[in-house]
PAFI-911188 format. One record per atom (N, C-alpha, C, O): residue in one letter; x, y, z. Coordinates in steps of 0.001 Angstrom, whole numbers, padded with zeros to 6 digits, always signed. Layout:
// PAFI-911188
aXYZ
...
This chain:
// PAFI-911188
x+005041+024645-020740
x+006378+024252-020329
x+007103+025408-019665
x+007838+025299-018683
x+006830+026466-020279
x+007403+027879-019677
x+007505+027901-017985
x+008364+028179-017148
x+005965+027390-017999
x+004992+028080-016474
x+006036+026952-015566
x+006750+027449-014696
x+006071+025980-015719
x+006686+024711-014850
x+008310+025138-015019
x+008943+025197-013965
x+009003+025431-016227
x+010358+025672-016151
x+010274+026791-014913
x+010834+026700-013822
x+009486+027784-015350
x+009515+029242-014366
x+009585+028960-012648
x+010326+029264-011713
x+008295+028164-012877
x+008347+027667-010887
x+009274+026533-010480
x+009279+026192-009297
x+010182+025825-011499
x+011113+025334-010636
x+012445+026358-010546
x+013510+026006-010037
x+012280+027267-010944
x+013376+027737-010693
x+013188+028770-009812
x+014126+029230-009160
x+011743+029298-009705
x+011576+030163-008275
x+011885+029029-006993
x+012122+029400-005843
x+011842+027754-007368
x+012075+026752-005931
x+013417+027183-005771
x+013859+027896-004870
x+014004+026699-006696
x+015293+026551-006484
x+015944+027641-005859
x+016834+027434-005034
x+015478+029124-006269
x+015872+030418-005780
x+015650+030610-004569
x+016376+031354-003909
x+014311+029796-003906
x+013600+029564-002654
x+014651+028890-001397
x+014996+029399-000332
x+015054+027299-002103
x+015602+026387-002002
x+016997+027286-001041
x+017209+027247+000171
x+017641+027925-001956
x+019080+028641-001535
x+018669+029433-000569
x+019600+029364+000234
x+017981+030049-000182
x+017326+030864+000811
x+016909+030076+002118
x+016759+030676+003182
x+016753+028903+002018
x+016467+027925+003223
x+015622+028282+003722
x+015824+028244+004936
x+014331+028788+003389
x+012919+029051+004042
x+012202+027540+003488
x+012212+026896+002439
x+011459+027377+005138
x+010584+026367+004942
x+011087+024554+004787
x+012163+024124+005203
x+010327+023956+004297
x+010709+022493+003986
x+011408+022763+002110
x+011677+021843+001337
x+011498+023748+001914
x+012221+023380+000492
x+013990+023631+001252
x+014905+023681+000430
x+014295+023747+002504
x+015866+024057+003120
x+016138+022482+002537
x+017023+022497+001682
x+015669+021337+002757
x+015677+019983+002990
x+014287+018977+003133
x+013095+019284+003149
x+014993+017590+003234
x+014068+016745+002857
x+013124+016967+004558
x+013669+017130+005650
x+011861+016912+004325
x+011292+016231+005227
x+009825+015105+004825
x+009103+014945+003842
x+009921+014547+006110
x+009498+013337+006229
x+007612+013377+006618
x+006809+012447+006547
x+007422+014586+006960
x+006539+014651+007760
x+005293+015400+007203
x+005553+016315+006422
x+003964+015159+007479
x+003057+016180+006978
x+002259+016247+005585
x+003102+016100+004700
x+001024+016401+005043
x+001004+016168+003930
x+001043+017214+002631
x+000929+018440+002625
x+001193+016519+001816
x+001980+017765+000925
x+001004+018040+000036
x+000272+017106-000292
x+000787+019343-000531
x-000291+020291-000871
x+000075+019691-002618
x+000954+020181-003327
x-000855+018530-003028
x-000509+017893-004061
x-001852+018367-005592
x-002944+017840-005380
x-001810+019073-006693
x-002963+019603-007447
x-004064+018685-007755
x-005280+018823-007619
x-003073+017329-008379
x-003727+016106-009022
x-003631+015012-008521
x-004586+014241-008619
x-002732+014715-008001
x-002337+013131-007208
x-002664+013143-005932
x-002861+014105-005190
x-002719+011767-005683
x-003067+011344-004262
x-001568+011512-003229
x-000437+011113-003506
x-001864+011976-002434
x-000511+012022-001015
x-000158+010702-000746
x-001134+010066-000349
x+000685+010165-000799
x+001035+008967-000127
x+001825+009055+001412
x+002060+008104+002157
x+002198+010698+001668
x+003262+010161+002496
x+003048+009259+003650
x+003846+008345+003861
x+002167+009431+004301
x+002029+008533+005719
x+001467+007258+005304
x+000895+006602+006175
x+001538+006740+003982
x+001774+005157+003264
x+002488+004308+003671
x+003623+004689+003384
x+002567+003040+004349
x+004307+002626+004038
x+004013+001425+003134
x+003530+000343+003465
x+004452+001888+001780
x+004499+000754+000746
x+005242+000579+000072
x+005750+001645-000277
x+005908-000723-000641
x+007153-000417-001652
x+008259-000381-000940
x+009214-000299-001712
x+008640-000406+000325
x+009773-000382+001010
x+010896-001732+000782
x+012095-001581+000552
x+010233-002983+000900
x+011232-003864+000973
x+011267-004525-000344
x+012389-004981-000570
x+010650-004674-001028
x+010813-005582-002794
x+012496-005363-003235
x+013315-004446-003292
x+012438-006498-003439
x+013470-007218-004631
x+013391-007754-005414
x+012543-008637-005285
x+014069-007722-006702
x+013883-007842-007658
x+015148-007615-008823
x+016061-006806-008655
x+015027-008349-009828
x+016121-007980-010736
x+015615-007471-011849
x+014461-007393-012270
x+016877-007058-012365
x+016566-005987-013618
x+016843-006879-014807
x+016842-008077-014523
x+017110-006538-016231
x+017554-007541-017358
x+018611-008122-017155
x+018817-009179-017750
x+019425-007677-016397
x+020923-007979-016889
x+021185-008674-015376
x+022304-008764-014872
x+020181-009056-014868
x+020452-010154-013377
x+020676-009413-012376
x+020903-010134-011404
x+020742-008001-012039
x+021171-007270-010820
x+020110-007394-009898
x+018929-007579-010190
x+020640-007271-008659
x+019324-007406-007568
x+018853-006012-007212
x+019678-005244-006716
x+017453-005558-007442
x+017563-004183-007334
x+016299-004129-005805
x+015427-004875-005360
x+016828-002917-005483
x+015623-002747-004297
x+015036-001186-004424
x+015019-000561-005485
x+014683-000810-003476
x+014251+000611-003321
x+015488+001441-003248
x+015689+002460-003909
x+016192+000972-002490
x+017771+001649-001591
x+018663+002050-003346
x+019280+003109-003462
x+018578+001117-004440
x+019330+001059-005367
x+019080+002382-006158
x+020018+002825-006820
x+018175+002889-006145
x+017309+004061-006375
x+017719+005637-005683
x+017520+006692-006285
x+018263+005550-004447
x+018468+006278-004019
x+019182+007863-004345
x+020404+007754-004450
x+018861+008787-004461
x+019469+010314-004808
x+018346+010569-006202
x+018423+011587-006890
x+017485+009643-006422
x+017123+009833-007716
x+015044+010043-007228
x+014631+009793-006095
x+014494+010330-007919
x+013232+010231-007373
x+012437+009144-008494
x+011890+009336-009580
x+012666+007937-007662
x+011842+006689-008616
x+010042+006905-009440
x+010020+008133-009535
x+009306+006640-009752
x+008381+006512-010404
x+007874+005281-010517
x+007839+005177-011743
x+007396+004132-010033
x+007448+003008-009961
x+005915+003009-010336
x+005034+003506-009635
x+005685+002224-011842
x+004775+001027-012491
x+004418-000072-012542
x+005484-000677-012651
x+003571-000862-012541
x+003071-002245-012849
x+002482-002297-013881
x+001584-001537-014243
x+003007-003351-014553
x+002483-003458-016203
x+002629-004909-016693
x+002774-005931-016023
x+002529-004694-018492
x+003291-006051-018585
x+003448-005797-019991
x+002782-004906-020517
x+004146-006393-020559
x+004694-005822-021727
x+003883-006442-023373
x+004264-006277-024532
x+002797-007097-022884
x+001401-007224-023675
x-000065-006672-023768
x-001107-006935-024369
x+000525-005544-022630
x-000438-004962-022291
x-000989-003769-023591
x-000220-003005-024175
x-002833-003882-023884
x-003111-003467-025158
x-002901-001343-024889
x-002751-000495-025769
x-002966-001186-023651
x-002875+000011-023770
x-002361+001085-022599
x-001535+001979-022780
x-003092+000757-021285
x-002754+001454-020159
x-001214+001390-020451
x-000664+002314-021050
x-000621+000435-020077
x+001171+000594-020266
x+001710+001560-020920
x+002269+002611-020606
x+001373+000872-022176
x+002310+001821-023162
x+001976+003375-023052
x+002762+004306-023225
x+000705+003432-022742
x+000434+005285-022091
x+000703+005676-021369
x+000883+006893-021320
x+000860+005014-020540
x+001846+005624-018540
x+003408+005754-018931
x+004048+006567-018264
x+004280+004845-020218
x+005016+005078-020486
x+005487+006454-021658
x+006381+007293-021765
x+004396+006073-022297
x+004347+007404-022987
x+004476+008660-022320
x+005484+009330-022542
x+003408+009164-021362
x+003448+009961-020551
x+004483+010165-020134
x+005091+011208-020376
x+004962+009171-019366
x+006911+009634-018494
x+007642+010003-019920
x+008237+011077-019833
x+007717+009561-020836
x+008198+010377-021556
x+008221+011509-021522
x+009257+012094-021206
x+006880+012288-021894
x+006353+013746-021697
x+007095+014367-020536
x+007853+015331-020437
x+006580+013419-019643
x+007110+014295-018507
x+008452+014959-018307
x+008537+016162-018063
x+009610+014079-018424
x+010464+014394-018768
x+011035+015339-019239
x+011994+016010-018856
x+009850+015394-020844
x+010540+016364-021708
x+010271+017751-020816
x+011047+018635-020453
x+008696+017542-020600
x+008675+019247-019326
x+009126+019147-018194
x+008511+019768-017326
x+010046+018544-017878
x+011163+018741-016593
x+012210+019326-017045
x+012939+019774-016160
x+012573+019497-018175
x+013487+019898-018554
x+014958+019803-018116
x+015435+018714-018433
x+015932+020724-017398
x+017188+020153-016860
x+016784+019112-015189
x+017635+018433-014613
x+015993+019192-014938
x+015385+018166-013782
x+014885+016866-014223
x+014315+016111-013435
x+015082+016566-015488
x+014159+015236-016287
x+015259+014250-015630
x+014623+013395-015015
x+016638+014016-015506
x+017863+013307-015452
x+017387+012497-013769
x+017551+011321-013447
x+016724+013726-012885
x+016333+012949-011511
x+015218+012002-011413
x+014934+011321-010428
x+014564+012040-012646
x+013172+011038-012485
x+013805+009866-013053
x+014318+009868-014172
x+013756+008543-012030
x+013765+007589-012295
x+012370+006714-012708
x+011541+006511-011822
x+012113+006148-014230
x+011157+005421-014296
x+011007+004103-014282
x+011343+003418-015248
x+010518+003629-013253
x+010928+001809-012817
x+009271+000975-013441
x+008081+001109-013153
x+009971+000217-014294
x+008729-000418-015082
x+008678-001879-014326
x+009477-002750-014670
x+007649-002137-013215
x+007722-003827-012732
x+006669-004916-013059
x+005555-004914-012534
x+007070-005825-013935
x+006386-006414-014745
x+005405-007631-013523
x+005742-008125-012447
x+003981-007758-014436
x+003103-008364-013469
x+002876-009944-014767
x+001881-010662-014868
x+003724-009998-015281
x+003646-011315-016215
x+004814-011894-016605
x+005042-012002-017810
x+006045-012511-015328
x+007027-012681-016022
x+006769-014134-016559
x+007716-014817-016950
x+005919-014441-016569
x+005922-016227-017716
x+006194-015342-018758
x+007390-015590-018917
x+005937-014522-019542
x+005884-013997-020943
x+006864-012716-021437
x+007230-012315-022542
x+007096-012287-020071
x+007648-010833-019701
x+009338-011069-019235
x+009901-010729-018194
x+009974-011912-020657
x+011738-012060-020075
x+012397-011255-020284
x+012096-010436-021152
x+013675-011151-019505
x+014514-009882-019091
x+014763-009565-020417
x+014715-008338-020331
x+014975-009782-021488
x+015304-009746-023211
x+014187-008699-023411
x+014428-007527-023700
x+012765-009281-023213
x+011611-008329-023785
x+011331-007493-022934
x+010868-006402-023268
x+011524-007782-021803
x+011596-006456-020913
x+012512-005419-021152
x+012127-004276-020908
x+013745-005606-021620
x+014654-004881-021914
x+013891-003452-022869
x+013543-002297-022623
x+013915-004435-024117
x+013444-003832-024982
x+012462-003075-025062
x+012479-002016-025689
x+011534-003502-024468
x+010170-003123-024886
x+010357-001111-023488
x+009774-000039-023651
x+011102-001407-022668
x+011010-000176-021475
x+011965+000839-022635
x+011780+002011-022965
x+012918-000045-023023
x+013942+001188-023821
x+013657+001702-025147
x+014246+002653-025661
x+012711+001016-025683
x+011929+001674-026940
x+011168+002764-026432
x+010462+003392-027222
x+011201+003044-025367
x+010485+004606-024970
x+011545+005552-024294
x+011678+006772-024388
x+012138+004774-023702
x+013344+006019-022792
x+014421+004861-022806
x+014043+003723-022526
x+016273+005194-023244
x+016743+004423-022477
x+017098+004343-021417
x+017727+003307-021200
x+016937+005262-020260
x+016932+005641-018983
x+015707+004870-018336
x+015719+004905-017106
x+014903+004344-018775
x+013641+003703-018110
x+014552+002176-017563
x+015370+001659-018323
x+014292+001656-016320
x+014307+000436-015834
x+013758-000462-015707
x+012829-000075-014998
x+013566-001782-015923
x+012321-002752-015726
x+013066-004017-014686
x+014238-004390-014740
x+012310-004363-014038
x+012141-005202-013537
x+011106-006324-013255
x+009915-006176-013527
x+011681-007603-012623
x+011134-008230-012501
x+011370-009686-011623
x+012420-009932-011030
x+010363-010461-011655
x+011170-011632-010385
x+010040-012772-010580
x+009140-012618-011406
x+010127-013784-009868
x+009338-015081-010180
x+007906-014760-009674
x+007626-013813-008940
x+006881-015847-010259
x+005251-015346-009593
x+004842-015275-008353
x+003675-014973-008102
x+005853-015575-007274
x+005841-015160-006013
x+006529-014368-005828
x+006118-013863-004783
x+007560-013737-006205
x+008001-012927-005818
x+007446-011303-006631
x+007664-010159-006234
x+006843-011667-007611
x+005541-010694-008095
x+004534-010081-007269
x+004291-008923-006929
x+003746-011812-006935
x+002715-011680-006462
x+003393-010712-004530
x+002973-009829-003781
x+003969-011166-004564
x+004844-010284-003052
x+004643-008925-003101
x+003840-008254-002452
x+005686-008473-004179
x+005792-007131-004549
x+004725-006510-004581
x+004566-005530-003852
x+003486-007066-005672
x+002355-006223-005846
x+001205-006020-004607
x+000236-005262-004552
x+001685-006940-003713
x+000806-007154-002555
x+001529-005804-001577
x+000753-005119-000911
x+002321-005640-001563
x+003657-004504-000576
x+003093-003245-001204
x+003085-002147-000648
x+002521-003560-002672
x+002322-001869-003179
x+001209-001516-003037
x+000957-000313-002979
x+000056-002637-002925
x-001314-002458-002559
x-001946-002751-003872
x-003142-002477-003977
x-001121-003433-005219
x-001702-003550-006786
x-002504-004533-006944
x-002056-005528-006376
x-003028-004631-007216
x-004384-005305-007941
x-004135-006234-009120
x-004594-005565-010045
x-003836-006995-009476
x-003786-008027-010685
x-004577-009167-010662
x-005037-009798-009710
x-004679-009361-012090
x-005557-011107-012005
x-005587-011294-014076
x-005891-010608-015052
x-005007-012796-013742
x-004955-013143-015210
x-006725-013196-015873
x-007685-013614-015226
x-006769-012742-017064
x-008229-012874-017548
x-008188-013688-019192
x-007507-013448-020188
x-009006-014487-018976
x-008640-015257-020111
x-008603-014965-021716
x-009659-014338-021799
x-008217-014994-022716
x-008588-013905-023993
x-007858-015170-025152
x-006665-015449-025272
x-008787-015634-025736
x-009438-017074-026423
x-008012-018271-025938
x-008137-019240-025188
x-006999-017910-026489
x-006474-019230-026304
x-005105-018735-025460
x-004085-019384-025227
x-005404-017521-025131
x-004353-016497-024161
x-004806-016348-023004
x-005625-016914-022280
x-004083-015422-022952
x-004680-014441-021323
x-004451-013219-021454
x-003939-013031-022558
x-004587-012169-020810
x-004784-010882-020351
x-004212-010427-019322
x-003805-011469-018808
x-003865-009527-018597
x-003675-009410-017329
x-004842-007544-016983
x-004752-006400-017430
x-005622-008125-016157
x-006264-006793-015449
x-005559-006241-014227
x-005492-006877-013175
x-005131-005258-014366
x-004300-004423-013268
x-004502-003230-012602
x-004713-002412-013497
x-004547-002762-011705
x-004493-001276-011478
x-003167-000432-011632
x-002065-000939-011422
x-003329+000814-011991
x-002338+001440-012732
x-002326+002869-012209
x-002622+003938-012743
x-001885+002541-010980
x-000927+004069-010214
x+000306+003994-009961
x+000952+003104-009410
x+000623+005028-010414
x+002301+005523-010971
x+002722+005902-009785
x+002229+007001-009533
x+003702+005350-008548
x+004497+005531-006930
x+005311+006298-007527
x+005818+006182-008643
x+005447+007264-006577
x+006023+008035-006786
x+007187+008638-005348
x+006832+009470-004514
x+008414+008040-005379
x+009383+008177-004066
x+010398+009319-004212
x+010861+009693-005290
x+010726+009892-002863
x+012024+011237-002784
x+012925+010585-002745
x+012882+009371-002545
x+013690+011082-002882
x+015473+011117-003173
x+015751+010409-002086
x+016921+010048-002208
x+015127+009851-000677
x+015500+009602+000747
x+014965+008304+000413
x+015659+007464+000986
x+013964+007714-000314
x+013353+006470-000847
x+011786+006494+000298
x+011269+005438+000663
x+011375+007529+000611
x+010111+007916+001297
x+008958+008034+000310
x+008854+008978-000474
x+008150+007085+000389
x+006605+007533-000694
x+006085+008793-000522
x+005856+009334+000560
x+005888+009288-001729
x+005106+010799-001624
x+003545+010594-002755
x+002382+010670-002357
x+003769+010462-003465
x+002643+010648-004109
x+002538+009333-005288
x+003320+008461-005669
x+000989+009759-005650
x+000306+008058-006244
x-000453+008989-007476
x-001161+009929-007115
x-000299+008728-008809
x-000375+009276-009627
x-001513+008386-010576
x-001277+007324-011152
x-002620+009025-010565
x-003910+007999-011642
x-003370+008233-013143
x-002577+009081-013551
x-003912+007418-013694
x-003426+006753-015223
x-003981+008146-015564
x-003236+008913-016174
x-005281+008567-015211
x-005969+009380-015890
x-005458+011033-016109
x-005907+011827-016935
x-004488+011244-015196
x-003775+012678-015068
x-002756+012357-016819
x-002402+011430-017548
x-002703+013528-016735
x-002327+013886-018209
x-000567+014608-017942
x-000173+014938-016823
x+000105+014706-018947
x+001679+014858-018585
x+001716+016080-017418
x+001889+016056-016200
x+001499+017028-018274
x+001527+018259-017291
x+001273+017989-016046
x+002140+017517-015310
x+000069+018249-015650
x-000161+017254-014292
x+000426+016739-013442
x+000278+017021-012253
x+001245+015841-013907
x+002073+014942-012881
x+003218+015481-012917
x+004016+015118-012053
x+003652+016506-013917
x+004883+017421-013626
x+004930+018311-012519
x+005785+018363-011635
x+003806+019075-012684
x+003260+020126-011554
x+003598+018979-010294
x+004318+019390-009385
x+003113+017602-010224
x+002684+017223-008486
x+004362+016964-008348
x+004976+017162-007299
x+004903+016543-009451
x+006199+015945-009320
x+007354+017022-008808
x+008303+016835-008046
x+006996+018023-009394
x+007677+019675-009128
x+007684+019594-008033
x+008789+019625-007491
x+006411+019445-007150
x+005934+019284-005259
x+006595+018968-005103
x+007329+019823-004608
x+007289+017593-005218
x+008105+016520-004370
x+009311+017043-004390
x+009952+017149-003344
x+009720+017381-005382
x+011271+018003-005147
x+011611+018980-004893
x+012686+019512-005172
x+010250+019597-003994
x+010349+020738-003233
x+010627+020361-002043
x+011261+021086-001277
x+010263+019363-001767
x+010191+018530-000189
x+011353+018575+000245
x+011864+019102+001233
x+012134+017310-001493
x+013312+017057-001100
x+013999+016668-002163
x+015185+016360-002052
């Protein structure tokens, strides 16, 4: 936690000095990322809508000044979920006074089962700063198609399942994709790539 407190604050010292792309945001180029995949020259995630528990219409734009984190899950899910959420936890905690800019947007891939009530709950039993969303099975199936996600119900005896892919989007403060984060990176990790981004911007 030391090593990551230490180098954001050589940014920041950097930052005031206006050398380079840490002066301001840019848009351009790919960014020298340890663990995650680059997204910038992606364009995904731009237009979705969607509401949150409490009926608001949220988009990308709603997000803005904050650096989103955007998930697909579902809130029966036996394990990936609750560990990508776990993790943003972590992360957080080693962001330390920078934890307040990570926005974590939880978007559910099962709303037959997944209502704004249990969505509520189930995102704020880990952070209450975490967001969830969600919207009808077309307007799901929309969203996850815009992000490039992968879903499909699988049957499990007198239930179902949902199989998903599970990379953590990761957007700047400008609402520009930067980086795509595998389940498999561990907290640290995605602090370090996350540190990157808000070097950008």
């Amino acid at each position: 936690m030391n090593d990551l407190l230490t180098r954001r604050t050589v940014i920041a010292g950097l930052g005031l000095l206006g050398l380079g792309a840490l002066a301001g945001c840019n848009n351009s180029g790919a960014l020298d990322f340890k663990y995650g995949k680059d997204l910038s020259n992606k364009i995904l995630g731009r237009t979705f809508k969607l509401k949150d528990p409490q009926g608001n219409v949220m988009t990308l734009s709603s997000f803005q000044g904050s650096m989103p984190m955007v998930f697909f899950g579902f809130t029966q899910c036996p394990a990936v979920c609750p560990t990508t959420l776990a993790r943003a936890v972590q992360i957080k905690k080693l962001m330390g006074r920078d934890a307040d800019f990570l926005q974590v947007v939880f978007i559910s891939l099962d709303p037959e089962r997944d209502t704004p009530e249990v969505l509520d709950a189930y995102v704020k039993a880990f952070d209450p700063s975490f967001v969830a969303l969600s919207g009808t099975l077309e307007e799901t199936a929309a969203v996850a198609k815009e992000f490039g996600v992968f879903y499909e119900k699988v049957p499990a005896g007198d239930t179902y399942t949902i199989s998903h892919s599970s990379t953590s989007y990761v957007f700047d403060s400008r609402g520009v994709l930067r980086l795509g984060l595998s389940h498999s990176l561990n907290a640290r990790e995605c602090t370090e790539d996350l540190l990157t981004v808000m070097e950008v911007c």
